[in-house]
N, C-alpha and C positions, 0 to 999 in steps of 0.2 A: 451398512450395505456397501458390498463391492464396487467401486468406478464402473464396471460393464453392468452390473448390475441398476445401476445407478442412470446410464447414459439408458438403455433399454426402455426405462419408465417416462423419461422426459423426453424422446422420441416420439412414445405411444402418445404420450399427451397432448405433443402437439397435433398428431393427426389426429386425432379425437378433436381437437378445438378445429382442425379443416372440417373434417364429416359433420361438426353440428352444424356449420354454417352452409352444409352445402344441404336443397331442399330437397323434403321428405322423398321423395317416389325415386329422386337420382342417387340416393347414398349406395344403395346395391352398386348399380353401376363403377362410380366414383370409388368404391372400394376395392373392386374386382378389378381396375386400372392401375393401382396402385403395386409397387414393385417393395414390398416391406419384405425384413429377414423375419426370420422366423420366432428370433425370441421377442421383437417388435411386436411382432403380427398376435402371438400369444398374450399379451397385454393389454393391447387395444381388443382384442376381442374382449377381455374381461372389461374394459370399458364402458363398450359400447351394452354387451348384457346386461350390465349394472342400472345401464341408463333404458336401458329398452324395459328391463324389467326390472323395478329399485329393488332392490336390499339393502341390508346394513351399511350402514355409512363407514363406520368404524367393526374390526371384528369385535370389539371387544362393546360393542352395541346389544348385541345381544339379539337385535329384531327391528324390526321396523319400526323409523320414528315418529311418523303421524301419533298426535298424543303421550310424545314423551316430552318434560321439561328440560330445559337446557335455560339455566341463573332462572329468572323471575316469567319467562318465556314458555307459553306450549303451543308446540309444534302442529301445526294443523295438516293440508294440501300441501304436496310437491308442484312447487311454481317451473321449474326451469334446470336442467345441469349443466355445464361445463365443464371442462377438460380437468378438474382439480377441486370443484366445492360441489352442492346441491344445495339450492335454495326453496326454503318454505314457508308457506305463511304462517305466521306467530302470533301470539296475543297476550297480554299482560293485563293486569288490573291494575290502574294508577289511583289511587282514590277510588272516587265515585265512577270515574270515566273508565273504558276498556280501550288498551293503544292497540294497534297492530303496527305491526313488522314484519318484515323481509329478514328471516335471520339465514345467514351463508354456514353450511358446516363443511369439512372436507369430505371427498369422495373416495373410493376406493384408489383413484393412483396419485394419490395424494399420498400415497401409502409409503411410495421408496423415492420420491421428491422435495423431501426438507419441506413437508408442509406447515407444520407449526409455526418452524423460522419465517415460512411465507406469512400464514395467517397473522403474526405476532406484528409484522412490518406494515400488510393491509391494514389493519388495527390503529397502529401508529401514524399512519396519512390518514387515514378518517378524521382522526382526533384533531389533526391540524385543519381541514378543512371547513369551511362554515360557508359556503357556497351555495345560492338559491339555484345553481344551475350545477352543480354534483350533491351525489350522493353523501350525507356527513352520517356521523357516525352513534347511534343511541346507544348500543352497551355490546359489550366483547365480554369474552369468559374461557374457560377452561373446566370441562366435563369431569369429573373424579375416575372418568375412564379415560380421559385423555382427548376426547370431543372440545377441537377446536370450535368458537363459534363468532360469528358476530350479528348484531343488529341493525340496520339499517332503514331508513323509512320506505314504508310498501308506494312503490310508483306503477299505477296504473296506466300504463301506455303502449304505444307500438312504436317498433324498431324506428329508425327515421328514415333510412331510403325506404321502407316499407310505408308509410305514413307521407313521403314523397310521391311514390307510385299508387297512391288511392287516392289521393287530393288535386295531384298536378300541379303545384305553385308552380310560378313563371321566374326565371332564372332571380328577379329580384328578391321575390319571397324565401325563397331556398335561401339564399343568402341573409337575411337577414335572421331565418330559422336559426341558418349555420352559427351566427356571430353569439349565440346564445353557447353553442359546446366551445367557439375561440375565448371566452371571455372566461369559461369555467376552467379553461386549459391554460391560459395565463394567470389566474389565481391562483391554479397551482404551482407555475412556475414560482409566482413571488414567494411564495411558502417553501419553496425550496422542494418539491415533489415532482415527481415526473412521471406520468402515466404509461408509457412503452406498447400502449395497446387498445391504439384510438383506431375504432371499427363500428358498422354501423350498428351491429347488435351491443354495443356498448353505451348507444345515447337512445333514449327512449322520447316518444313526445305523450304528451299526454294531451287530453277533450282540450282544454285551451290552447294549445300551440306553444306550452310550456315544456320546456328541454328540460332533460336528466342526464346526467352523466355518469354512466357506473362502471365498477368494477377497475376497483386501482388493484388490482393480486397480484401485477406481476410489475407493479410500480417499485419506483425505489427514491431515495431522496437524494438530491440533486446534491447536496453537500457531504455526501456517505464517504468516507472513505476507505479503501482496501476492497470494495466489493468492485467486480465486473459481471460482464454479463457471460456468463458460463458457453463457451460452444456448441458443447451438444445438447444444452439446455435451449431451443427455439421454442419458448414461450410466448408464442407471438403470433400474428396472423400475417399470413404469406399475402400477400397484394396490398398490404396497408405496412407493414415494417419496413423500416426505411434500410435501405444500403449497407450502410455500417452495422444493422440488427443483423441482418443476413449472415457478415461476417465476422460475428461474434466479438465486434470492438465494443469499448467502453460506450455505455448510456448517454446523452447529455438530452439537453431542452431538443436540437435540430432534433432528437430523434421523433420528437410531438408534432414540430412544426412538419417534416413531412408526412405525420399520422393524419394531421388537418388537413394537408393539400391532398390523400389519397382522397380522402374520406368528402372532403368537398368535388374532385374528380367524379365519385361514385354517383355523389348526389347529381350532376351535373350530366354526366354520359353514360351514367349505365353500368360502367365499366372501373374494376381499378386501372392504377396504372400500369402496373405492373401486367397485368393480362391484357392490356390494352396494344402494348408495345412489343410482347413478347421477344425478346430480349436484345429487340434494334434500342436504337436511339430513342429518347423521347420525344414522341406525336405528340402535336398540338391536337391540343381535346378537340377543339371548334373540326377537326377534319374526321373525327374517330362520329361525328353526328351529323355531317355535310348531306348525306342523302336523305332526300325529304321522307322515303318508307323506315326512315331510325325515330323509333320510340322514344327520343328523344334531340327530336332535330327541331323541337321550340324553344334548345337553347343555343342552338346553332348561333344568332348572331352575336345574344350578349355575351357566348364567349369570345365570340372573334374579337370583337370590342371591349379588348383588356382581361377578360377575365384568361383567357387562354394564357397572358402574359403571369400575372398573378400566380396560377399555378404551376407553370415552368419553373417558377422560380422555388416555388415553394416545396417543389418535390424534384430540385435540382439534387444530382448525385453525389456531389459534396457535400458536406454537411456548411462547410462558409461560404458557399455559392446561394443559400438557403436565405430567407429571411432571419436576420439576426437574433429576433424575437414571436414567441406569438403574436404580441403587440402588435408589434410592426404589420404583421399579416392582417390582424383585426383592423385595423386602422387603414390598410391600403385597399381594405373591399370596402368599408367606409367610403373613400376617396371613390370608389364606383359608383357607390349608390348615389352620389352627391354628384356624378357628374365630372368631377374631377381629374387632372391625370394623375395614373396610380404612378409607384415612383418601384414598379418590380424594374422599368427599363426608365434610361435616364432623359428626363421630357425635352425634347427637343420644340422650338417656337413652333415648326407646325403642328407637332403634334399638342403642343397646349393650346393653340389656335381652334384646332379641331374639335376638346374638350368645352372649351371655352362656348362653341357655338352651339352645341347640344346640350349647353346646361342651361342657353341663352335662346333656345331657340325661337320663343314669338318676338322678342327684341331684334334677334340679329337676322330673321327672317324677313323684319321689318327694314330691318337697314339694308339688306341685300336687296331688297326689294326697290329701297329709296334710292341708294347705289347702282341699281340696275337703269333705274329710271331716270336718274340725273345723266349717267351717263349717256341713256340714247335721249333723253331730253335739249342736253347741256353740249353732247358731244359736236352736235352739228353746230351749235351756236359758238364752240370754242374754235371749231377746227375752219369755220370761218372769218373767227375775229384772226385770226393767223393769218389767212388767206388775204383777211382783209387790212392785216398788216401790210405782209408783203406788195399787197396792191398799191396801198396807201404810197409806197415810197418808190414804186415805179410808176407812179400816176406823174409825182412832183417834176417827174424828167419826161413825162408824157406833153404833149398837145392841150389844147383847150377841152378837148374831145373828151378828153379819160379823167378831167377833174369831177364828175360826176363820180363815176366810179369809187374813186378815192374820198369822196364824202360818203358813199354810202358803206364803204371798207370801214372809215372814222366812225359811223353811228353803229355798226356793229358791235363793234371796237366796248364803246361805250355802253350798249345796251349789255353788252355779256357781264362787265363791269359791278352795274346797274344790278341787274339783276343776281349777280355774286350778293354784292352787300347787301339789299332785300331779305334775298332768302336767308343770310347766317343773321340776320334782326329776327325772323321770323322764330328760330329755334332758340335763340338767347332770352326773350321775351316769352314767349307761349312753354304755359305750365298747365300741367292736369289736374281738373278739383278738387283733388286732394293733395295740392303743393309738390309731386314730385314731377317728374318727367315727362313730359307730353309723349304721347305713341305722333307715331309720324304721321297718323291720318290728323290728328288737331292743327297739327302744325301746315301742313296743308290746307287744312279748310280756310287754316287762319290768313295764310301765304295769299288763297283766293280773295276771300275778303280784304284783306289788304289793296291787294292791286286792283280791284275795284275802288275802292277808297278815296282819299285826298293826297296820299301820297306820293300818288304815282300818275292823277289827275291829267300834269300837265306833261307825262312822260308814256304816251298809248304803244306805240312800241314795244317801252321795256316791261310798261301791262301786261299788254301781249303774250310775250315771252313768259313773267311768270305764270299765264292761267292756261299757257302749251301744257308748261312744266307741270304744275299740279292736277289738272286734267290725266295727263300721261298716267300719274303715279296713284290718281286718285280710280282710277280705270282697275289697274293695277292690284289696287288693295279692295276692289269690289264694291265700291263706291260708285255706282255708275250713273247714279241720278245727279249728284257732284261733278263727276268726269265732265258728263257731257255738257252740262253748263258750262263749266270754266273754258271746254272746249270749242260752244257757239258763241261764247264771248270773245275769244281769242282770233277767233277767224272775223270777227266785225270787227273787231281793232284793224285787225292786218288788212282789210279787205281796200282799205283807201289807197293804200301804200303796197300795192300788190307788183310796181317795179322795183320797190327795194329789198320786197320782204316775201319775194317768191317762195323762198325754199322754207318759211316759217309756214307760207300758206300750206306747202307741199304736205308736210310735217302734218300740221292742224288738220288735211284731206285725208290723210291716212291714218289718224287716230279716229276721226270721223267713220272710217270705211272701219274700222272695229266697231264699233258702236252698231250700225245696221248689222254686220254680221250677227251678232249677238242676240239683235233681236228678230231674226230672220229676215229682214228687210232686204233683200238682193238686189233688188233696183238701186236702191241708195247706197248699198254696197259698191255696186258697180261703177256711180257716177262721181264716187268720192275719190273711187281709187283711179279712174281715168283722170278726173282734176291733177290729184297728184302728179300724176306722168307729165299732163301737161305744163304744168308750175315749176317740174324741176327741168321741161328745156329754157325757160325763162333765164335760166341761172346756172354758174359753171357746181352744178351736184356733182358729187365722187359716185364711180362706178355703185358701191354701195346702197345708196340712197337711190342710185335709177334703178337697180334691179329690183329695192325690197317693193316700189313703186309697181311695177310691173308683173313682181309676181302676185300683186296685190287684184289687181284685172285681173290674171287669170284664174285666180283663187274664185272672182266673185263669177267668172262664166261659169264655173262650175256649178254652178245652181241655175242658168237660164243657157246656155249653151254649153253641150258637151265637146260638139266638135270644134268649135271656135276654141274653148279650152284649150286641148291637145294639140292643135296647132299652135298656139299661145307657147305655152309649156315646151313644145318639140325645139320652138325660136329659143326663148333663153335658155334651155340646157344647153345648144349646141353653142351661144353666144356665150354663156359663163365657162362653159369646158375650152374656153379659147383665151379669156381674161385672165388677170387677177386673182379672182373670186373664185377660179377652179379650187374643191375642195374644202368648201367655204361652208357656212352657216347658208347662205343665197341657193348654191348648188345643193345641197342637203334639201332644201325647200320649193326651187325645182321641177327636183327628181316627182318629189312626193305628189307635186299639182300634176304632172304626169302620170304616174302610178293611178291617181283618183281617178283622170278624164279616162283614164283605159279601163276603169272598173264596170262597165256598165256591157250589156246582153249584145251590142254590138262588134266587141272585140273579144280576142281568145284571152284570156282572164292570166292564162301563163306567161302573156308579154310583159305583167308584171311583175315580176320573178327575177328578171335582169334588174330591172330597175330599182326594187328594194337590198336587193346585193349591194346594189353599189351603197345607197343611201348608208347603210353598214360601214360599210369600206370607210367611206369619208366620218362616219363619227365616229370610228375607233381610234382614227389618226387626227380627229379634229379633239376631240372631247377626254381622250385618256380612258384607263380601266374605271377609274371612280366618276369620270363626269354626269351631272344630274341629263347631259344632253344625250349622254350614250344611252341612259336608261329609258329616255323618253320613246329616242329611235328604235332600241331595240322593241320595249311594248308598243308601239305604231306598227311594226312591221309586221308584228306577231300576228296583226287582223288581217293580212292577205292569205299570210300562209292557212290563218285559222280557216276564212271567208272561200281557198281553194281545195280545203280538203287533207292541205300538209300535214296533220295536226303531229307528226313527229317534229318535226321542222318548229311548228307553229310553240308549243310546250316547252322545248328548248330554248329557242327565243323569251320566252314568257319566264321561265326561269333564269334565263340568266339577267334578264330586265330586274327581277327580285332583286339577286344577289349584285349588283349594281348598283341601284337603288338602296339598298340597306349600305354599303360603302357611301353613297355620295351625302355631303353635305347642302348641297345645294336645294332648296327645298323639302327637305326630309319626306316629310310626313303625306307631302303631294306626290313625290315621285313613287313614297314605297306605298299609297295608297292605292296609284292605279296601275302600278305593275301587278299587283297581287289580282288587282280586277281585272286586268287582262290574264292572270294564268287560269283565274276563278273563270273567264268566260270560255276558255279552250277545256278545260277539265269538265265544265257541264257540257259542251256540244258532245266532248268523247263520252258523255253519258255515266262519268266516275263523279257521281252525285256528292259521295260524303265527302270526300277532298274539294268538290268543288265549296259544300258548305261552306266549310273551315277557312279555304281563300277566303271567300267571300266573306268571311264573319272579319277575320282579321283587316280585310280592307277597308270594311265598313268603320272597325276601332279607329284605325289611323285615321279616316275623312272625318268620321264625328269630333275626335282631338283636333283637327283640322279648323273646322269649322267652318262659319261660310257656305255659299248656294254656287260654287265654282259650276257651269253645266257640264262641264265634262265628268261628274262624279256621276250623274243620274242614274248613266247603265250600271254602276257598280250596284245601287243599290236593287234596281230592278233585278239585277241579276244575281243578289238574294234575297232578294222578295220569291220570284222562282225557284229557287233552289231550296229553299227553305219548305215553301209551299209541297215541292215535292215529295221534302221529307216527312210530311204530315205535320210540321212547326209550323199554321196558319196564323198565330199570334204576332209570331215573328215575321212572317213574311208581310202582315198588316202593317206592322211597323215600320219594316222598309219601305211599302210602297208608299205609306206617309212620305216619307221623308223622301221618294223621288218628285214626288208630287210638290211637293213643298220647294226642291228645288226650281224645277218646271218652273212655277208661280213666279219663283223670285225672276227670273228670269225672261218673264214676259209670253212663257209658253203656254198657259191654262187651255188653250183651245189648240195649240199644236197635237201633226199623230203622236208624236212621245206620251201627251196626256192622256190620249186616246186608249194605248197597250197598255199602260197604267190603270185607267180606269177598268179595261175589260179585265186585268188581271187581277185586281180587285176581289171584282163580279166571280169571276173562276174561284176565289179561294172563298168566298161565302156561299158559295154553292156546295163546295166541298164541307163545308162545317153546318150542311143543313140548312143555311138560310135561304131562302127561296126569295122572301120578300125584301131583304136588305140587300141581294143582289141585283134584284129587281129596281131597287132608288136608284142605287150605285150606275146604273145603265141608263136611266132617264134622266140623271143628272152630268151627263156626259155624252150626249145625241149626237153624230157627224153631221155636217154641213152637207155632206158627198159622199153619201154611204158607198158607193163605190171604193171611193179612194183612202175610208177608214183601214187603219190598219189589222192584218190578219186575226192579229188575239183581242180586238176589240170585237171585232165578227164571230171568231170562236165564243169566245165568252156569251154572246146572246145567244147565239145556239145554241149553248149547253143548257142556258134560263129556258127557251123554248121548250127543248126537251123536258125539261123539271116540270115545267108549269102545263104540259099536254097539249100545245100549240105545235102536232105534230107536222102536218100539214107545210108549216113553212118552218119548220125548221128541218125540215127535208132539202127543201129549196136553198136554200142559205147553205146547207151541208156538200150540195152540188158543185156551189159556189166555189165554196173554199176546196175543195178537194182538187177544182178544176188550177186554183190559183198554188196550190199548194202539192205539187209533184212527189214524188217519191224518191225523184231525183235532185229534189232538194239537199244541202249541205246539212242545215239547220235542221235538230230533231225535231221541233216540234210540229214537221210538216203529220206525225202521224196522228198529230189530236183532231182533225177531222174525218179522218177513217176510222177512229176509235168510236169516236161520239155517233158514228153513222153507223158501227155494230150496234152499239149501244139503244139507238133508237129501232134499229130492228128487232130486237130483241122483246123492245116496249109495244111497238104495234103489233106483235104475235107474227110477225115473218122472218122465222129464223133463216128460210131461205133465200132473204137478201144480204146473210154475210158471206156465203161462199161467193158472190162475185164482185165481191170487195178483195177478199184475197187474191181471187183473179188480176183484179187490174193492179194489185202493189204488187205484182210479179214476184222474185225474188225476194223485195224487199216484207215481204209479208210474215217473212223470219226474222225481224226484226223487235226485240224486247223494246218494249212493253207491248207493241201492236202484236204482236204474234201469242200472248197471253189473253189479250182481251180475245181476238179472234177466235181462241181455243172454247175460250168462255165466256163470252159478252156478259155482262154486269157492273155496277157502277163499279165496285173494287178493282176489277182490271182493267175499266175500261175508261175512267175519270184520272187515271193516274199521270201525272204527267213526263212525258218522255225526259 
């Protein structure tokens, strides 16, 4: 055959191998785009004919092969074509047993493309192969008409980005799938083979999660020599061939190694690279999936987090800019799964730092924690024995007057000492029942008991000091029945010696004022935090310690006085905005106690709006892009904007608290848990239920991994306990509200309203599931003290029991109630479940003419989905549903 003749057939073929891969209903299209000459065009048609409707493989076939032999082989069903073979299922008698096979023959443009030479080289890598993760090779032959053929074993599977997009693995699965085709693509390397044309229709999975690797035909062997890879011969698939494929250079391994990073790409983003980038520089994949509406933005962060690096490299446009080896690639997403840093960029100590801590995370969560704690423990008792240095040796040139002083600078001095050598006995000594390392809450328990002890007997003081310390950190790690002991033991020590050990008492009052907090107690909140104030004018306290003191009072008026608050609040922003402390963690904290006392019916709700600006302001410049504090601030802020109606403002906030949160190491799994429960609670007020789901499911993973009764988690789960409920998943939503409930308990709330909306939400979702009477317990076992002042959805919920169980009469009354408490003008949707349920029970008494003056009084808002359904058609289906 002619060279033009010749260049024409391997042209067509290769766009025959595009068109197969592009899906069914686009290939018209996709073809009709395409700009082909004409003796091209004339060939691929006969291609594509062939394939659209078989014929003879070979002319000299004579007819169709289903039921022709080819060696020990007959030919059954046409499985599959490509660009150059047709493959069918076969069958052989081996003995007693019947094999089957996949036997490959050529196709018609196989015709003027050296197919033999190809089929005979296919053949030849088979034979080298014995790979449980490639295709190897059962028998080869030659037809007496010239029917190239081979046999291969029959793999039952689907594509693998195909087999990706039906299952969903999470970026680690995928990966571990993938490492199944690196390991079959580096076996071939060692054999000296090279595949040229790793694509997803070439690795199959099959029912167990078992990988196939096929079709070596346009392979060649790594150690060949004299052959190249022909120019006009593009046997190859366009988004998966690498650079030097495109321009017709020499074959080597790089050319696999970028066929693994397309192909892992593909799996990862959707996308190859190549159409990804269109013909800029190469995107980082983690940015080709940033937007949370991409079909594949659940692996937005694991790529950010190396894997983006990993592929850069791997489908770098050198071929020695590349990973040296498959290997190498297998082994550096290894080093991700493990935690570890991958070695595509050269690890720098923070950056192995950062690995280190996420592979470590309840350990080094545990020491940041112990770290955090020793510091605000330790820090004041150091930054006094300094103090009380420097005193000491301006005492000795002092008067009689100031020898006091400088004894109690010296007993400092020595208690910080003291209590150094303590505590490093206490971690050198304390081991966990099974001989290895104690977690730092043992070592703590142990630290308390100690200073209780005989050791420290005749040293109350440096007692003291340790059961501050451990108290502090035992608070800290959720130990609070611990805390607080070590904590009223500590403050009887100190209480005799209250002129040397003012600012220890200070300290002890204001871990004291957490404690009440915690368990609502405001009274004792407040008394603890005013001691504080008082204790540190005893003693020269750093700017520091008198503000956290004071913003500690106002924190606690916020629950028995709003306006005493605000004014509170109004004094130190304008006394830190003058300090020191301006732009401070103090100032940040503040703002926020202002923000709170302006939140209440008495003030214009947008004077808040200045003030969480700034709160912003100061933690992008206090905290950095990655800080765990930025992230906290930003989801805190998120609930004004959400709570005013912002909710663009509010979403954005909430999202970039995510993406924050997923960077910071601080924390992990707390920050990225209630960031996602803050975007999860603005996504359900806008009423975008199934995103809100999904927040909420993911925030729930990270808390449950978390673990622990933290009470800041509660709304997360209530708020898919609802959401869930909504979506008609009421087993689900049971099981949240288990678990708010549960944290509640831990935390001393059983009879708080949090319990209260808990329980009626309950009641609400076993009404929904038919149960009358299990909703029924559910509500008698959770009775308010002050039915007044029960919360909304505790009241909703009986009123729905009402209506179920024909107790119309007062749940009329009740329905009054809440309608009156519950505005139209409300922020929060669920203001419309008592004008739903008030159709609803119209509908039940036979007075259809009490809903048109229900839509009356929700004015406009009567167009509002779901109410504007039920209203059309009152019935539990429209009308029990929840906004």
């Amino acid at each position: 055959m002619d060279p033009d003749r010749l260049a024409h057939w391997h042209a067509a073929d290769a766009l025959f191998g595009q068109w197969l891969d592009v899906p069914g209903p686009e290939r018209e299209a996709w073809l009709r785009a395409q700009d082909i000459p004409d003796q091209v065009r004339r060939r691929l048609d006969q291609m594509i004919a062939a394939h659209v409707k078989p014929q003879p493989v070979l002319e000299s076939a004579g007819g169709e092969l289903a039921g022709r032999r080819l060696g020990d082989w007959t030919l059954e069903e046409e499985l599959g074509r490509g660009g150059m073979a047709v493959v069918y299922r076969a069958w052989r008698d081996s003995g007693m047993a019947r094999q089957q096979a996949a036997v490959k023959v050529l196709t018609l443009g196989a015709l003027g493309a050296a197919g033999q030479e190809r089929f005979q080289r296919e053949a030849e890598i088979l034979a080298r192969l014995h790979h449980p993760n490639a295709a190897a090779l059962i028998d080869s032959g030659v037809a007496g008409d010239g029917t190239c053929w081979l046999a291969m074993p029959l793999v039952e599977g689907e594509r693998i980005d195909r087999w990706c997009e039906a299952n969903a693995p999470d970026a680690q699965a995928i990966v571990r799938l993938y490492l199944q085709v690196c390991g079959a693509v580096s076996y071939a390397h060692r054999n000296l083979v090279i595949h040229r044309d790793l694509k997803p229709s070439n690795v199959l999975v099959d029912a167990s999660g078992h990988v196939r690797l096929l079709d070596f035909g346009i392979g060649q062997f790594a150690d060949a020599t004299g052959e190249r890879t022909r120019t006009l011969w593009r046997a190859m698939t366009p988004g998966y061939a690498a650079p030097e494929q495109l321009r017709g250079e020499p074959a080597s391994t790089a050319v696999d190694v970028y066929g693994l990073g397309a192909l892992l790409h593909r799996l990862l983003t959707g996308r190859t690279p190549q159409s990804a980038t269109a013909g800029h520089d190469t995107t980082r994949p983690s940015l080709l999936v940033r937007d949370a509406s991409d079909a594949y933005h659940r692996h937005y962060v694991p790529l950010r987090s190396d894997l983006d690096r990993v592929l850069l490299k791997a489908l770098a446009e050198e071929p020695e800019q590349r990973y040296a080896t498959a290997d190498a690639l297998c082994d550096d997403l290894r080093r991700w799964l493990d935690g570890r840093p991958v070695l595509a960029q050269t690890p720098g100590a923070g950056y192995r730092l950062r690995k280190f801590v996420l592979r470590h995370r309840g350990a080094v969560a545990a020491g940041v924690l112990l770290a955090a704690s020793l510091a605000a423990g330790v820090a004041a008792t150091l930054w006094q024995a300094g103090e009380a240095r420097r005193h000491a040796s301006e005492a000795q040139q002092q008067a009689a007057l100031a020898r006091q002083e400088a004894e109690n600078a010296s007993q400092r001095a020595r208690r910080t000492e003291a209590v150094r050598d303590f505590l490093g006995t206490m971690f050198i000594t304390t081991r966990a029942d099974d001989g290895g390392s104690a977690r730092v809450i043992d070592v703590m328990r142990a630290a308390a008991d100690g200073a209780r002890g005989d050791a420290l007997a005749d040293q109350p003081l440096t007692a003291a000091d340790v059961l501050l310390l451990t108290g502090t950190v035992r608070y800290n790690l959720d130990d609070y029945e611990g805390s607080l002991a070590d904590l009223e033991d500590a403050l009887a020590l100190l209480a005799p010696h209250r002129d040397v050990a003012a600012g220890e008492m200070s300290r002890a009052h204001w871990e004291l004022m957490r404690h009440a907090k915690h368990r609502g107690d405001h009274e004792a909140m407040l008394a603890h935090a005013r001691e504080s104030v008082e204790l540190n004018a005893l003693w020269d306290a750093p700017p520091n310690e008198t503000f956290r003191a004071r913003i500690a009072v106002g924190e606690a008026l916020l629950y028995t006085d709003r306006d005493a608050a605000a004014e509170t609040f109004r004094t130190l922003v304008a006394e830190i905005e003058a300090s020191e402390l301006k732009d401070s963690v103090r100032h940040i904290n503040a703002l926020n106690g202002l923000s709170i006392a302006l939140s209440g019916p008495k003030h214009d709700q947008r004077l808040r709006v200045p003030i969480q600006e700034e709160r912003l302001r100061i933690a992008r410049t206090l905290y950095g892009e990655d800080g765990g504090g930025l992230a906290h601030t930003l989801s805190d802020v998120t609930h004004t904007f959400r709570v005013l109606g912002m909710f663009d403002r509010a979403e954005q906030l909430a999202r970039e608290s995510v993406e924050v949160a997923d960077r910071s190491l601080q924390n992990p799994l707390m920050l990225r848990g209630l960031s996602r429960c803050n975007l999860g609670l603005v996504l359900l007020q806008r009423g975008r239920l199934d995103e809100a789901l999904d927040t909420f499911g993911e925030s729930a993973r990270l808390l449950d991994e978390l673990g622990g009764s933290n009470l800041s988690t509660e709304r997360c789960f209530t708020g898919l306990a609802y959401t869930a409920a909504a979506a008609g998943r009421h087993p689900a939503a049971l099981a949240a509200l288990a678990r708010s409930a549960e944290i509640l308990a831990a935390n001393g709330r059983a009879r708080h309203p949090d319990a209260l909306a808990v329980c009626g939400l309950r009641a609400s979702v076993q009404l929904r599931q038919g149960d009358a009477g299990a909703a029924g317990r559910t509500l008698d076992g959770c009775v308010p003290t002050d039915t007044d002042k029960a919360p909304p959805g505790y009241l909703q919920a009986r009123a729905e029991w009402l209506v179920a169980t024909g107790a119309h009469v007062e749940a009329a009354g009740l329905l009054d109630t809440l309608r009156s408490r519950q505005s139209p003008e409300d922020i929060q949707r669920d203001w419309m479940r008592p004008w739903m349920l008030s159709a609803l029970l119209a509908r039940a008494t036979g007075d259809p003419d009490a809903v048109a003056p229900l839509a009356v009084a929700a004015g406009a808002h009567a167009a509002t989905a779901p109410l504007s359904r039920c209203l059309a058609n009152p019935g539990e289906t429209t009308c029990l549903a929840l906004p």
